[in-house]
C-alpha positions as CSV (number, residue, x, y, z in Angstrom):
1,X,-32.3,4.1,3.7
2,X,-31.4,1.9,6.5
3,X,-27.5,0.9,6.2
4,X,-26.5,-2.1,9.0
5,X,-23.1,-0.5,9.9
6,X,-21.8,-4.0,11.6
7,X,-24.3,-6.7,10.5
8,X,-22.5,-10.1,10.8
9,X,-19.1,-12.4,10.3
10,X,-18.6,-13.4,6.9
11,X,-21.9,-16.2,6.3
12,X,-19.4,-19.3,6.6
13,X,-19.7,-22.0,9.3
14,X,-16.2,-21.6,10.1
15,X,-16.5,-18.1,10.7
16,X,-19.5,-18.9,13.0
17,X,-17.6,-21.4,14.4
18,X,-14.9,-19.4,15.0
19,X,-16.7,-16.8,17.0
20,X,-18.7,-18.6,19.5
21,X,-15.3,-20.4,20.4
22,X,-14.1,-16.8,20.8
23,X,-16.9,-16.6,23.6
24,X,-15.6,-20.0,25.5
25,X,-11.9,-19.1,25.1
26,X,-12.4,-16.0,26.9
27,X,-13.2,-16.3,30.2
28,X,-16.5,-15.0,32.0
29,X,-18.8,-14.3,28.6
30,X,-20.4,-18.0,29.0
31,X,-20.8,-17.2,32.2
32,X,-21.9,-14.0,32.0
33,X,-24.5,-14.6,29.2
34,X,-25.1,-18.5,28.9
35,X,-24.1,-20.1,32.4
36,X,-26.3,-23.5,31.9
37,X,-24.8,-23.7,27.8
38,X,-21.0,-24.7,30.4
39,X,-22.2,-26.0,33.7
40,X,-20.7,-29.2,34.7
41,X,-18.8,-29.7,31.2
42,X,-15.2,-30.2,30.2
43,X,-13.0,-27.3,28.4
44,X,-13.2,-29.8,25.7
45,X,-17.1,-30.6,25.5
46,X,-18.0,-26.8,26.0
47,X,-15.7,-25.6,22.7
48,X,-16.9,-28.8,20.9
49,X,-20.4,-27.7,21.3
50,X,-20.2,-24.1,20.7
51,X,-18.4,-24.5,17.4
52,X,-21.1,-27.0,16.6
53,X,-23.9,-24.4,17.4
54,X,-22.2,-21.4,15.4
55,X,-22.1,-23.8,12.3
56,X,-25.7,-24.2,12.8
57,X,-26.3,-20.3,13.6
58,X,-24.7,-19.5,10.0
59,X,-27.4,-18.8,7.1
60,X,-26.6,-19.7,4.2
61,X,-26.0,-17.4,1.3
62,X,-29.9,-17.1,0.2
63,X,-30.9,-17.3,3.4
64,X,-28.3,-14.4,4.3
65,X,-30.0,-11.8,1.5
66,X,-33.3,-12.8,2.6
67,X,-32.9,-11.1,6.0
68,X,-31.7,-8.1,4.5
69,X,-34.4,-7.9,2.4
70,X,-37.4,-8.6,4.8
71,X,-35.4,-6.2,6.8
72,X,-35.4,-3.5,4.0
73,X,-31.8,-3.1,4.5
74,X,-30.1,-1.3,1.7
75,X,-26.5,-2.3,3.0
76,X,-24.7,-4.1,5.6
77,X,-21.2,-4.4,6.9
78,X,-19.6,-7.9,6.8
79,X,-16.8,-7.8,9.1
80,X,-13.8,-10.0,10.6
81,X,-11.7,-9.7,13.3
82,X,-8.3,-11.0,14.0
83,X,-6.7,-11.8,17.0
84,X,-5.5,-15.0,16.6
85,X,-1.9,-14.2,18.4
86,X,-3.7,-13.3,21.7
87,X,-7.1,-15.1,22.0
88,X,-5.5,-18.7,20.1
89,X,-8.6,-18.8,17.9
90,X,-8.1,-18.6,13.9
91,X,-10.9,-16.1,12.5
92,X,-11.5,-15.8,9.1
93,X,-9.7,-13.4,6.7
94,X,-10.2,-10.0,4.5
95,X,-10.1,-11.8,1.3
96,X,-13.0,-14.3,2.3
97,X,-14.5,-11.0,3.6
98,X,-14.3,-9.1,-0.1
99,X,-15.0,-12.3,-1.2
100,X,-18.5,-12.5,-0.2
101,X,-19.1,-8.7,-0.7
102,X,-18.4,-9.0,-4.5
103,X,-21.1,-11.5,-4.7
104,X,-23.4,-8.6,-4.0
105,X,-21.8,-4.9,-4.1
106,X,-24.5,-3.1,-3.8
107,X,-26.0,-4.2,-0.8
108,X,-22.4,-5.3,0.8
109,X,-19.2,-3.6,2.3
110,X,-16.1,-5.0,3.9
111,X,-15.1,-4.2,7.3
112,X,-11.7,-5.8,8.1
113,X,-9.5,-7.3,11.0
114,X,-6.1,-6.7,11.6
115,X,-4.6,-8.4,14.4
116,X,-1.4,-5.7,15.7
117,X,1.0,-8.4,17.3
118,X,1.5,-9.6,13.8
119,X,3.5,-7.4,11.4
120,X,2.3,-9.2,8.4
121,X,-1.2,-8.3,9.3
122,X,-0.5,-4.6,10.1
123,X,1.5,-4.5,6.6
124,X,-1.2,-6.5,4.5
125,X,-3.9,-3.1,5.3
126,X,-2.8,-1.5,2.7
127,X,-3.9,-4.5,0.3
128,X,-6.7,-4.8,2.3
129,X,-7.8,-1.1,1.4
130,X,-6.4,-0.6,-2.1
131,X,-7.2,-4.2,-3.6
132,X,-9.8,-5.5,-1.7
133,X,-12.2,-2.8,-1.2
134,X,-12.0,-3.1,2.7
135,X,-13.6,-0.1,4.1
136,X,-12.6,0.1,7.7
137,X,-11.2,-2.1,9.8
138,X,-12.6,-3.3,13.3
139,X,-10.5,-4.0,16.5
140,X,-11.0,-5.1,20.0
141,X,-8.4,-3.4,22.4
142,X,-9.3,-5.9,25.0
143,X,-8.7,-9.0,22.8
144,X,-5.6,-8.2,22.0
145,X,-4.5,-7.8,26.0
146,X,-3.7,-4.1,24.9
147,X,-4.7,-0.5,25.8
148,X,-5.0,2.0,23.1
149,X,-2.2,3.8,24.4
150,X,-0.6,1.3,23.1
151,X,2.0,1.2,20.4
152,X,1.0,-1.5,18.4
153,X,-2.1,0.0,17.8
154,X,-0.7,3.6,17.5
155,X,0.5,2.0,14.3
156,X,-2.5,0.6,13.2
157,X,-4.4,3.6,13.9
158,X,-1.8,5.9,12.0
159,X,-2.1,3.3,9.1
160,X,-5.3,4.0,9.1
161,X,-5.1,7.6,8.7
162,X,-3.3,7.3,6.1
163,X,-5.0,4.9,3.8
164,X,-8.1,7.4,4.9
165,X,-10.4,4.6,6.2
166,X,-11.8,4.5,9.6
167,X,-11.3,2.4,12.5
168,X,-14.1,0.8,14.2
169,X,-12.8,0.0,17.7
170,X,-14.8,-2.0,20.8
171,X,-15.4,0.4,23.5
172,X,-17.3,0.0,26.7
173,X,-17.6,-2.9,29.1
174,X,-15.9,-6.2,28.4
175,X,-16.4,-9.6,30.5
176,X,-13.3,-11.1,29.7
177,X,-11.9,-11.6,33.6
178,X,-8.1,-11.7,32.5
179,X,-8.1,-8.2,31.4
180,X,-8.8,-4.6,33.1
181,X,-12.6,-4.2,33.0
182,X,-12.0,-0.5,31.4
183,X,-9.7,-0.7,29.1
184,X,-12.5,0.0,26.7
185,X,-13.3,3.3,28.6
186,X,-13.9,6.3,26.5
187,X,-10.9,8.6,28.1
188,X,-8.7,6.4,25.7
189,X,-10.9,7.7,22.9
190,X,-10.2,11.3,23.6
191,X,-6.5,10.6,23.4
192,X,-7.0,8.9,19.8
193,X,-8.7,11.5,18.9
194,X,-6.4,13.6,19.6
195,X,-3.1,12.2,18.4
196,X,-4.7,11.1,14.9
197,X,-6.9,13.8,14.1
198,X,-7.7,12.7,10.5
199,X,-8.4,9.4,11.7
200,X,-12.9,8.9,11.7
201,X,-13.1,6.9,15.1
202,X,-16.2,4.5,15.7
203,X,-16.7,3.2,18.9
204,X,-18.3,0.4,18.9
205,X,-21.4,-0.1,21.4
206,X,-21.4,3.9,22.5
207,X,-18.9,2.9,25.4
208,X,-21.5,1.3,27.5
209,X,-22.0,2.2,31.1
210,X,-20.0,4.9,30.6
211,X,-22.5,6.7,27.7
212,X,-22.3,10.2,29.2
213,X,-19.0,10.4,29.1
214,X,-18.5,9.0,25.6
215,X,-21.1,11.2,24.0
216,X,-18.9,13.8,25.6
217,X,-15.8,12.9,24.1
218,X,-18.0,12.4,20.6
219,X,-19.0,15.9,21.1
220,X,-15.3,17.1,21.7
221,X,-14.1,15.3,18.6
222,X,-15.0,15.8,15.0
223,X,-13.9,12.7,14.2
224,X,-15.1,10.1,16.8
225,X,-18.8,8.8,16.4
226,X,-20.3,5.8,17.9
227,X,-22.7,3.3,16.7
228,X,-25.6,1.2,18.7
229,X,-24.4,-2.1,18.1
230,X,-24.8,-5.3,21.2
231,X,-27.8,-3.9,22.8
232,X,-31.4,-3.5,23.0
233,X,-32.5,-0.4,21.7
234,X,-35.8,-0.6,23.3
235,X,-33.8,-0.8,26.3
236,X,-32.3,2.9,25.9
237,X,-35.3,4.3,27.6
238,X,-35.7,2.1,31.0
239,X,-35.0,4.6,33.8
240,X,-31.3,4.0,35.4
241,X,-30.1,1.3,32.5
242,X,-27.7,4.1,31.6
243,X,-28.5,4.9,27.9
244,X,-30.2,8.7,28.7
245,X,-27.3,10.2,27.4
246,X,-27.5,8.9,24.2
247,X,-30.9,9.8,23.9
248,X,-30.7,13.4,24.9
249,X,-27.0,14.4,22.6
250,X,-27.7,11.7,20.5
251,X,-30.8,12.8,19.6
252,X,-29.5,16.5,19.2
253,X,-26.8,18.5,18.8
254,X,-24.5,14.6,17.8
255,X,-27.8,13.0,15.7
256,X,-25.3,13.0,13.2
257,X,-22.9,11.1,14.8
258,X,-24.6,8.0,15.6
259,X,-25.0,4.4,13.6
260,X,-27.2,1.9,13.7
261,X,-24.9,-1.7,13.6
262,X,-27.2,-4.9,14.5
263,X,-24.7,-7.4,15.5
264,X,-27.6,-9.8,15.0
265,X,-25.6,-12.7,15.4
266,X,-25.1,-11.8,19.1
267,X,-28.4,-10.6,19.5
268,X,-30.7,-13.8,18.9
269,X,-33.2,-11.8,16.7
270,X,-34.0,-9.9,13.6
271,X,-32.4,-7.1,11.8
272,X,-35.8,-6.1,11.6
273,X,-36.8,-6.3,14.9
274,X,-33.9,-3.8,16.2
275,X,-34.9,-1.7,13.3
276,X,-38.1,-1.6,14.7
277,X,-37.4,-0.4,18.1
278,X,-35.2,2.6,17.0
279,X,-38.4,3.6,15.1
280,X,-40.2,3.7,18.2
281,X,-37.3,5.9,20.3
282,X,-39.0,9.0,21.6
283,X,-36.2,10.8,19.2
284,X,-37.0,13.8,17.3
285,X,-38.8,14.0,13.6
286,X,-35.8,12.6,11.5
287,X,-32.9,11.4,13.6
288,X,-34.0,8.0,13.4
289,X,-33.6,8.2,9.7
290,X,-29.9,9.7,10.4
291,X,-29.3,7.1,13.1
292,X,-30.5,4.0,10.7
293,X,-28.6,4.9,7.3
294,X,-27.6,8.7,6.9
295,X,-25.0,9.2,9.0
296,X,-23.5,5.4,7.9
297,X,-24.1,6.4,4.5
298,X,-21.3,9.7,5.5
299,X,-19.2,7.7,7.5
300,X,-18.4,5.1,5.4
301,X,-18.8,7.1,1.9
302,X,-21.2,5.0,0.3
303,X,-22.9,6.0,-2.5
């Protein structure tokens, strides 16, 4: 079973759209990732063109189900994220989100956004869970300009213990230069842990560079896991590129705790393809399985 924990945006153009602009708003991912795509250009030109490009990134429906399937994927997470009060770019929504999953159930489920400046949003999770079928909801502290020490999250996260769905939360590096360069850092993760107990914790991308000490706070926590999603996995082995840790605990004593997630829309290939190289991870006889749809298949209650 291979289960794509955190697959893609909801297959719209303006949800495409919508994210690459993401990218330009905040400052230092261009220029991080695709210097030449801004050099020389206007504010203006350079979100003109990359909302043009993420409309012509999006597959369409067909074309959508056709990756999964070449990719053997049994099921994928379609997610959005809001944060239009502190990043000024309109996402998409939860209802376009179940929208699209109840075009194909069984091989879908919705991963939602709440954005925590806005107390309509916070209040609209419990629709989100009860009438939509949202099964988690995903959130960037650093997009929202907050820590998670924070209480505006503190309220999202204790909604979220309560409707008994888990929270997928960005952890790790970010490149956006106008906020603290750690605020994804795992330390904040322990205290999550800690103050919602009941709450299953995700953190997204395994807290990259700072692995050892995530897999650490994964291994203190019942509830905190961490999925793969945003990089290579054929990188984890390269001496130095800071991924041993996840290698040596993940592929251990937490093999249940970690999740495969392409993010193949920021990735520039295949499903497939990343499949592929956590099949060929020097990782013990069956924790790939676990990694690439088992322990997604318990985290998320699928059946």
């Amino acid at each position: 079973m291979i289960i794509d924990a955190l697959s893609s945006f909801v297959p719209e153009p303006s949800a495409f759209a919508a994210a690459q602009l993401t990218l330009a708003r905040m400052d230092g991912y261009l220029e991080h990732f695709d210097p030449k795509s801004i050099a020389g250009k206007s504010r203006e030109q350079i979100e003109r063109e990359v909302q043009e490009a993420g409309r012509a990134m999006c597959p369409s429906e067909d074309e959508f189900f056709a990756m999964l399937d070449t990719s053997a994927v049994d099921k994928a997470g379609v997610y959005n994220e809001l944060y239009g009060t502190s990043v000024g770019v309109r996402t998409s929504s939860n209802d376009a989100v179940a929208q699209f999953v109840a075009k194909r159930p069984d091989r879908l489920f919705g991963i939602g956004g709440v954005d925590p400046w806005d107390d309509a949003s916070v209040d609209d999770m419990e629709r989100s869970v009860r009438e939509l079928g949202i099964r988690a909801f995903i959130l960037s502290p650093f997009k929202q300009k907050l820590l998670p020490t924070d209480g505006r999250l503190g309220r999202v996260f204790g909604r979220c213990e309560m409707l008994g769905v888990p929270i997928m939360l960005h952890t790790g590096i970010n490149w956006w230069r106008k906020v603290d360069y750690d605020i994804g850092h795992p330390r904040y993760v322990d205290g999550m842990a800690n103050a919602f107990p009941r709450l299953k914790i995700l953190a997204v991308h395994s807290a990259w560079p700072w692995v050892m000490d995530m897999m650490m706070v994964a291994w203190r926590h019942p509830n905190v896991f961490v999925d793969i999603s945003a990089h290579r996995p054929k990188h984890f082995t390269i001496p130095g590129a800071g991924w041993d840790a996840l290698l040596q605990y993940g592929g251990r004593m937490l093999a249940d705790k970690v999740l495969f997630a392409s993010t193949w829309t920021l990735m520039g290939m295949s499903i497939g393809a990343l499949v592929d190289e956590v099949r060929s991870l020097p990782l013990k006889d069956g924790v790939a399985d676990k990694w690439l749809g088992a322990n997604a298949a318990n985290f998320f209650e699928l059946r």
